[in-house]
C-alpha positions as CSV (number, residue, x, y, z in Angstrom):
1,X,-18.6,23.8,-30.1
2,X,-20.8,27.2,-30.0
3,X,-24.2,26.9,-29.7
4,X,-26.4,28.6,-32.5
5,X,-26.7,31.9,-32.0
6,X,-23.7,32.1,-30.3
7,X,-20.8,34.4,-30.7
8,X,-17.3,32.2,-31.6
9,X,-15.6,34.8,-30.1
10,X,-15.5,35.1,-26.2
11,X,-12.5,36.8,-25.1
12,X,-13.7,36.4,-21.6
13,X,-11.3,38.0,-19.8
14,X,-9.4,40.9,-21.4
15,X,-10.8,44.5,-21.8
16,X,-7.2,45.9,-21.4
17,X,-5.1,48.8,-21.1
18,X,-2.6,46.2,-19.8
19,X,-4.7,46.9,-17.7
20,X,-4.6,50.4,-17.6
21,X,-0.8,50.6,-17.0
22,X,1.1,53.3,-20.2
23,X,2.4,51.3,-22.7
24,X,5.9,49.7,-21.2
25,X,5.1,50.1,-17.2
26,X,6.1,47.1,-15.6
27,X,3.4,45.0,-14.3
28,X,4.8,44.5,-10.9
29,X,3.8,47.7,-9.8
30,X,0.9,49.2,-11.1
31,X,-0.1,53.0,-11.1
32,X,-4.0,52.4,-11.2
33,X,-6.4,49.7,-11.0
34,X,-6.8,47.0,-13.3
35,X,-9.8,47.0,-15.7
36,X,-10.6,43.4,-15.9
37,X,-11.5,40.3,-14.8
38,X,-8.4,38.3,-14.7
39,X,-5.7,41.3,-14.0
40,X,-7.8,43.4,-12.1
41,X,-7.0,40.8,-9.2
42,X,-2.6,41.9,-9.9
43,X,-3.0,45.4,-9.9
44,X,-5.9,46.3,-7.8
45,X,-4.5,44.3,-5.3
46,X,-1.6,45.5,-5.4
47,X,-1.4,48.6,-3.1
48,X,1.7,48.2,-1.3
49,X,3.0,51.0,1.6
50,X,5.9,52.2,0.3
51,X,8.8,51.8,3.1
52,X,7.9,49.1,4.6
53,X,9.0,45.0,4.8
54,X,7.0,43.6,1.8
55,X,6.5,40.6,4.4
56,X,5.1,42.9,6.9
57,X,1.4,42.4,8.5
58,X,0.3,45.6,6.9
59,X,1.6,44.5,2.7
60,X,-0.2,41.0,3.3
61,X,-2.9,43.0,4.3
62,X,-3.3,45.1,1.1
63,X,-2.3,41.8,-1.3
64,X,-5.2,39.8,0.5
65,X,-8.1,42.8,0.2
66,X,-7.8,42.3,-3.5
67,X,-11.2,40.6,-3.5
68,X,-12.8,43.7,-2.4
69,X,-11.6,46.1,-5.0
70,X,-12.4,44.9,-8.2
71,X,-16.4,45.1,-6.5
72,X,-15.4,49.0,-5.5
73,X,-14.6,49.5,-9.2
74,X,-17.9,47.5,-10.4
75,X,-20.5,49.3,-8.3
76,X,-19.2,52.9,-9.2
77,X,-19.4,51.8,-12.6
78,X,-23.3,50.4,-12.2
79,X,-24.5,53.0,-10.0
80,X,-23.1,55.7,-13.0
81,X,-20.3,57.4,-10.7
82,X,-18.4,58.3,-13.0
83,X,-20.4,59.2,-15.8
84,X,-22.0,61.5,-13.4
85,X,-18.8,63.3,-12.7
86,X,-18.0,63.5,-16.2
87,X,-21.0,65.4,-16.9
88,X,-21.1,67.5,-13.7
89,X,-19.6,71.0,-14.1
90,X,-17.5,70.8,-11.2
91,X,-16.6,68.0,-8.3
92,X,-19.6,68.1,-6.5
93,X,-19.7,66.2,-2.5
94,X,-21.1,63.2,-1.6
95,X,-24.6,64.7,-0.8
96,X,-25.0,65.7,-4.5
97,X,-23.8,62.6,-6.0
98,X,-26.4,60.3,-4.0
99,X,-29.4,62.8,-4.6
100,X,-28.6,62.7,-8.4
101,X,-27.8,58.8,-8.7
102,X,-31.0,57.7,-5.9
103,X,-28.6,56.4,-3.3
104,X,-27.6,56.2,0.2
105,X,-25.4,59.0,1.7
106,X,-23.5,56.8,3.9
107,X,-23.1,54.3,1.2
108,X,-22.2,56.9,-1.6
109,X,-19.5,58.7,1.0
110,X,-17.7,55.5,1.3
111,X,-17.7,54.7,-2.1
112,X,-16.2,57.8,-3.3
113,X,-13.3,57.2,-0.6
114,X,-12.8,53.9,-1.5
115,X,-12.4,55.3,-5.4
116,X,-9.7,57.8,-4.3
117,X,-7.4,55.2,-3.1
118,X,-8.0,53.7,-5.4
119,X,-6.7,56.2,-7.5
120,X,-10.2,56.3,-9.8
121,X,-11.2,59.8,-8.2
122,X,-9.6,63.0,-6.8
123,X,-11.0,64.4,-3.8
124,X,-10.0,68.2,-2.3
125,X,-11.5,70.3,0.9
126,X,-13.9,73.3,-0.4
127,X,-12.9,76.4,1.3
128,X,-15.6,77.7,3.3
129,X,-18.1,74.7,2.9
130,X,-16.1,72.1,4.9
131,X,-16.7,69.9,3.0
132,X,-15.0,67.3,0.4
133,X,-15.9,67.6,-3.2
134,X,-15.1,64.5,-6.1
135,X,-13.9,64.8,-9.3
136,X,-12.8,61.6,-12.0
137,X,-9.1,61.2,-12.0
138,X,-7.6,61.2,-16.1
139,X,-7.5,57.6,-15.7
140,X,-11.2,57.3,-14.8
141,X,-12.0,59.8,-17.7
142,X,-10.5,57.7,-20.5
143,X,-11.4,54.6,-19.5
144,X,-14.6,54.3,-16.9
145,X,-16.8,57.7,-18.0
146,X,-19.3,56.1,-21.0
147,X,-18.9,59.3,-22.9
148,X,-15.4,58.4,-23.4
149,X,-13.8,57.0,-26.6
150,X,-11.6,54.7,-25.0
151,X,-14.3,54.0,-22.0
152,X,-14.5,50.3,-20.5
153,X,-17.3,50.5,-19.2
154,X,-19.6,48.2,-21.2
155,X,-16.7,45.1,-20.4
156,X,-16.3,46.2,-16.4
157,X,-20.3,45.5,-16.5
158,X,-19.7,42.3,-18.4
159,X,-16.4,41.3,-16.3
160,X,-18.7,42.3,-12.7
161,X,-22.1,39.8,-13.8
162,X,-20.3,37.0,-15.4
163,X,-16.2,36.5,-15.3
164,X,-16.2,37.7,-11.7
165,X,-18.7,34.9,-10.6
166,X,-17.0,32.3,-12.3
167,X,-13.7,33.5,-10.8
168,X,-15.3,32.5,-7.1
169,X,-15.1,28.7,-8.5
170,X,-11.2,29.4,-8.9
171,X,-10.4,25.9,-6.8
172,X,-13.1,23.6,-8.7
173,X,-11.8,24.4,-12.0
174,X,-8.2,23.4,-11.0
175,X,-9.7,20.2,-9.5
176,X,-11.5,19.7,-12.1
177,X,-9.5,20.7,-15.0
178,X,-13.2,23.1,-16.7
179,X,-15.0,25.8,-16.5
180,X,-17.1,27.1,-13.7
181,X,-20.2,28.2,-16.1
182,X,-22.6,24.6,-14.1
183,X,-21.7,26.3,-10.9
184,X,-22.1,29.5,-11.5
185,X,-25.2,29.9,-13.9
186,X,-26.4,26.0,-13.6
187,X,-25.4,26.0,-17.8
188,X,-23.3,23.2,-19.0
189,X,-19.6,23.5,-19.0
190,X,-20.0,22.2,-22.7
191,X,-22.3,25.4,-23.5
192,X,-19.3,27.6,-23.3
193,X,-22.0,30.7,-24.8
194,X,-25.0,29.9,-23.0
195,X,-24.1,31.9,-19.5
196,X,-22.6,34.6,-21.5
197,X,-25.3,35.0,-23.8
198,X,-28.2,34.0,-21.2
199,X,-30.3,37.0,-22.3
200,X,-30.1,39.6,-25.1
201,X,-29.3,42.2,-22.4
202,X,-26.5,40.1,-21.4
203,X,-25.4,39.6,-25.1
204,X,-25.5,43.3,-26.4
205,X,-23.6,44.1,-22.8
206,X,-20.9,41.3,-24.3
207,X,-20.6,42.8,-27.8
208,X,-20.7,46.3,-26.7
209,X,-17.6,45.0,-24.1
210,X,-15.8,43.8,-27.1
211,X,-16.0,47.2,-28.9
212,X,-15.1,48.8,-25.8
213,X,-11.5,46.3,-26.2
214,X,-10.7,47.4,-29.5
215,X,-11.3,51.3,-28.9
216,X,-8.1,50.8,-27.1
217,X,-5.8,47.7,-28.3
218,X,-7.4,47.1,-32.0
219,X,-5.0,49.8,-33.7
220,X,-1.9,48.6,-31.9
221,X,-2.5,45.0,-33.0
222,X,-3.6,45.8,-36.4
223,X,-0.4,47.7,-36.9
224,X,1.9,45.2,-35.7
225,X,2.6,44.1,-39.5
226,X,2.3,46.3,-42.8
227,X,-1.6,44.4,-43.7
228,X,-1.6,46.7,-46.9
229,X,-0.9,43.8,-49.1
230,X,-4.0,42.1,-48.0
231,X,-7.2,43.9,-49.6
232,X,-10.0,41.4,-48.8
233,X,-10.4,40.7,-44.9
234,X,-12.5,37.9,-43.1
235,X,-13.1,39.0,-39.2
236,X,-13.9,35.6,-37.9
237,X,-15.6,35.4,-35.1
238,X,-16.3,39.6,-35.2
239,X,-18.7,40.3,-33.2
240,X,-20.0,43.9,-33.6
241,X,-17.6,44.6,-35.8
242,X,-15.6,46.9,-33.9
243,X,-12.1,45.2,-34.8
244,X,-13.1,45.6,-38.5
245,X,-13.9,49.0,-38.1
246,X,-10.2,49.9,-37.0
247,X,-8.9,47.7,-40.2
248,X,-11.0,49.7,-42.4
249,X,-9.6,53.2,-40.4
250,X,-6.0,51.9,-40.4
251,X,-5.9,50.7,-44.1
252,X,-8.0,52.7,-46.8
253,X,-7.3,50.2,-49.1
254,X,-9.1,47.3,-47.7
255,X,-12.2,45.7,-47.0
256,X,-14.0,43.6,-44.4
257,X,-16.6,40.7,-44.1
258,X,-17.3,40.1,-40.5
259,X,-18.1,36.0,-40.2
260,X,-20.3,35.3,-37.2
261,X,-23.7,33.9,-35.9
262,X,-26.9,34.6,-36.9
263,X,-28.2,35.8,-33.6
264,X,-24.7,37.8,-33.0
265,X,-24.7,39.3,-36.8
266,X,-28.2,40.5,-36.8
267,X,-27.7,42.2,-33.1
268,X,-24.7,44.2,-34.6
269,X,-27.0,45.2,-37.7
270,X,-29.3,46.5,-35.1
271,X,-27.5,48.0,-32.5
272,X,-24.2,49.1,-34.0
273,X,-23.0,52.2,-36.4
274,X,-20.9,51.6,-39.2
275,X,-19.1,54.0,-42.0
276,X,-21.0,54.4,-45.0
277,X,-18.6,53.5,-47.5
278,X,-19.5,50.0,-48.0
279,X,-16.2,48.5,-46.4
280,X,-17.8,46.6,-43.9
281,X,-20.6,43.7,-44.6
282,X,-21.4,41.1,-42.9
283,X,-22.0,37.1,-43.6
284,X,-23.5,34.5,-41.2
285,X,-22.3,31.3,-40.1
286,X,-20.3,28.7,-37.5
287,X,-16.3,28.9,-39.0
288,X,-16.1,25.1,-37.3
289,X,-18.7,23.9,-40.3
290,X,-20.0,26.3,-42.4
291,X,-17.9,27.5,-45.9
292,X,-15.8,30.3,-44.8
293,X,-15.9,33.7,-47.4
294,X,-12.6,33.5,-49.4
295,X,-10.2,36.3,-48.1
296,X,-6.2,37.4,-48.6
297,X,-6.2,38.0,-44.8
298,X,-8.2,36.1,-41.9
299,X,-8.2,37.5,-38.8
300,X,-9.2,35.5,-35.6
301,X,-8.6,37.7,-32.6
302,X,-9.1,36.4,-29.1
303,X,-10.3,33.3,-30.9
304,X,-7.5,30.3,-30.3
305,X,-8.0,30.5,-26.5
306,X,-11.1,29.6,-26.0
307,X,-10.7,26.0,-27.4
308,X,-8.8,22.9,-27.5
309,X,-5.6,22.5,-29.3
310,X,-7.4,19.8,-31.4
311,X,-10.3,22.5,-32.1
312,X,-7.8,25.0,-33.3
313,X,-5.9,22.9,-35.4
314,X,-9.0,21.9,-37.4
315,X,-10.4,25.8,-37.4
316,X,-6.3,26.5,-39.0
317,X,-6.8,24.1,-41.2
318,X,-10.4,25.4,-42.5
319,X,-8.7,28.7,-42.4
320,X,-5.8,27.5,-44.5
321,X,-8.1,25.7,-47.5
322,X,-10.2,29.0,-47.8
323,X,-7.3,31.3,-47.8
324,X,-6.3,32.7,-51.2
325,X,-3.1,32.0,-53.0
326,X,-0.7,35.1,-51.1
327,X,-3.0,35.2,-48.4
328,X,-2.5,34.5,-44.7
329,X,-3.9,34.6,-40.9
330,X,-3.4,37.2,-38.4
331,X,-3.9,35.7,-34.5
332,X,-4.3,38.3,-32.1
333,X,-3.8,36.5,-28.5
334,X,-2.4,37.8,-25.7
335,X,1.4,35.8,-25.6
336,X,3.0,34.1,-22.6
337,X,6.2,33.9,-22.8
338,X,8.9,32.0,-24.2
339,X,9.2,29.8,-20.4
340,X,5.1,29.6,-20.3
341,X,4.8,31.9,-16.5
342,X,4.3,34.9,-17.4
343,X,3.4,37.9,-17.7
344,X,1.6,37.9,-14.6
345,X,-1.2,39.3,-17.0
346,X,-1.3,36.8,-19.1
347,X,-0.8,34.2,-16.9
348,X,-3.9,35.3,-14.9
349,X,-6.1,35.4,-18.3
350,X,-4.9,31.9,-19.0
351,X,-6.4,31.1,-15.1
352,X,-9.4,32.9,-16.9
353,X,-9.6,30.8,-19.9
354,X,-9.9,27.8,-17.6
355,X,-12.6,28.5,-15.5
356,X,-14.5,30.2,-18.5
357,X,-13.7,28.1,-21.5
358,X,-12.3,24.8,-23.0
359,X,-8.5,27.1,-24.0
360,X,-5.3,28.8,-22.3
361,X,-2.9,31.4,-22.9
362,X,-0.4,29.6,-25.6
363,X,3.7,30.2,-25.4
364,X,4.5,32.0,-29.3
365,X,6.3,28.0,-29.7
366,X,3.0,26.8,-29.0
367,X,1.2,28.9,-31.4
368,X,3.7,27.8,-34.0
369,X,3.1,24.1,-33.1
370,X,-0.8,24.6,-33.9
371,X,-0.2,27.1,-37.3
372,X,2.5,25.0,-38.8
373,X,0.8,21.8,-39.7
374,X,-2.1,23.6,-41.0
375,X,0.2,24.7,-43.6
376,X,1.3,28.1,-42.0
377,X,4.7,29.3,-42.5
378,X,7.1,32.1,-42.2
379,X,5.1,32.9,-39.2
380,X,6.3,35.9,-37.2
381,X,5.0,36.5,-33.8
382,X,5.3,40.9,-32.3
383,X,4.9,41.7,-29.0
384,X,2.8,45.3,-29.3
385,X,3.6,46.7,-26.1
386,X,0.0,46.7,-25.3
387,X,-2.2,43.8,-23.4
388,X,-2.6,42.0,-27.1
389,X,0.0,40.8,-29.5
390,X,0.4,39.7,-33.0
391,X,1.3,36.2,-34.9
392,X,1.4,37.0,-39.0
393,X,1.6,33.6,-41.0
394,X,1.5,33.3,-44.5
395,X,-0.3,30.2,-46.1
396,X,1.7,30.4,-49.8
397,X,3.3,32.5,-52.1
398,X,3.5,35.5,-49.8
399,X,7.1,36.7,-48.3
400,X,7.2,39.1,-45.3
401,X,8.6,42.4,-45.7
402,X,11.3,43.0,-42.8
């Protein structure tokens, strides 16, 4: 159970571009790094040389430097790499991006390099200067520049100071069967919030990360079923209220109530924008006790894998005795499939669910199996082609259009 103040959602693991692969790209081989805790280990890992044996010395070589590049990606983010570049009116050389971020020459130089094969920057010879000059790859513009719209940065920072550490615990949560947050942080492993949210800094970084998620997957998900006929929303577990900002975008016709802690509700007040049309409001409370508002449509996104099957069948069943005649629940999880090994993605955030919280990555029969008996039917799981997915189930009176 959350701890007051607590946000119920956690999504530890994902920010996502799948992770940063176009929309249909098989996993298996990757054309840029992975953005996140639990992938970036698949596709920043993988850097294979093309022609050769995949068993030779020189592919297990690549596979096993994987530990090193997710850290490359995390300290280019920090030290403000690739926000400088953004801003910068040219590529500029390794000299001019230490003396404007404060750092090392030698250590800047070898960043940089590291970031081109990578494939995060490009790098080209300036005529006449001898020298090389930088410049942000179009991946590293959309997703790691903070000016962007689609940037990742807020969840890289999150992923680098708290998924990443529990990660190095890998073995004791397999032995164990719980999350790494004692060995890691010296919190609990029942405190599930209390590492994430171990200082405000560290809790805005979170919620800010979140928002960062939903820049990218929350239209995708949200259009994965026609929500028109649901007018009155309930975000559970919101957050900022980023994913209730892309309802309100997607369909004029609704509105919003974002259903979170105290603490987490009155930091999105303070720190976060929102349209001025009175869509979006806000209500405070724990959805494992408290009265839930009464809504056509509850959405609980990244929500279901962070506990116990026993834990989600009683939240379903809350859900299911507030939920309006006609109305239903919308669960945004990232899907295993039918077999329960795979994809690798999601595989690898169920690994992150067990070293971070009490949950896993659930099979679409699984998710059934938990929606069903809480009086859930009709339910209709879509794959969105993105890092999320969609599971629509009506509680009554409410027929899905084909």
């Amino acid at each position: 159970m959350p701890r007051a103040g607590g946000s119920h959602r956690h999504g530890t693991c994902p920010v996502s571009p799948a992770w940063l692969l176009p929309a249909g790209q098989p996993e298996k081989e990757p054309s840029g790094p992975c953005i996140d805790g639990a992938s970036a280990h698949q596709a920043l890992a993988y850097t294979p040389h093309r022609g050769t044996n995949p068993s030779s010395p020189g592919e297990n070589k690549a596979a096993f430097g994987f530990c090193r590049c997710p850290q490359v990606l995390f300290a280019a983010c920090e030290l403000g790499v690739f926000d400088l570049l953004a801003e910068a009116p040219g590529p500029l050389g390794s000299a001019a991006v230490a003396a404007h971020l404060g750092i090392s020459c030698r250590g800047t130089e070898q960043l940089l390099d590291a970031c081109v094969l990578l494939k995060l920057l490009h790098v080209e010879m300036r005529r006449g200067e001898g020298k090389s000059v930088y410049a942000n790859t179009e991946l590293a513009s959309a997703y790691l520049a903070g000016t962007s719209p689609t940037s990742q940065q807020h969840m890289l920072l999150y992923v680098a100071r708290t998924t990443y550490l529990c990660w190095a615990h890998l073995a004791e949560a397999v032995r164990e069967g719980k999350n790494q947050y004692l060995k890691a942080f010296g919190v609990p492993s029942e405190e599930l919030f209390s590492a994430i949210y171990r200082s405000e800094g560290e809790r805005l970084q979170f919620l800010r990360g979140l928002g960062d998620v939903w820049s990218v997957e929350g239209r995708g998900v949200l259009a994965a079923f026609d929500l028109s006929p649901f007018p009155l929303v309930c975000d559970l577990g919101g957050c900022s209220g980023a994913l209730a900002k892309e309802c309100t975008s997607l369909y004029a016709g609704c509105h919003v109530t974002v259903f979170d802690m105290p603490d987490v509700v009155q930091m999105a007040k303070r720190h976060f924008s929102f349209p001025e049309d009175g869509r979006i409001s806000f209500r405070e409370g724990d959805f494992f006790k408290d009265p839930l508002p009464e809504a056509d449509l509850y959405l609980l996104a990244r929500v279901l894998h962070d506990w116990t099957d026993d834990k989600c069948s009683r939240l379903l069943a809350r859900i299911h005795g507030a939920c309006r005649t006609g109305g239903g629940i919308l669960v945004i999880e990232s899907l295993l499939d039918a077999d329960g090994r795979g994809p690798l993605t999601t595989q690898l955030y169920s690994l992150n669910m067990l070293v971070q919280t009490e949950g896993r990555e659930r099979t679409p029969a699984q998710y059934r199996a938990l929606l069903a008996p809480a009086g859930f039917h009709d339910i209709q799981c879509r794959r969105t082609g993105g890092t999320y997915d969609a599971i629509l189930a009506p509680s009554q009176g409410y027929l899905l259009s084909t």
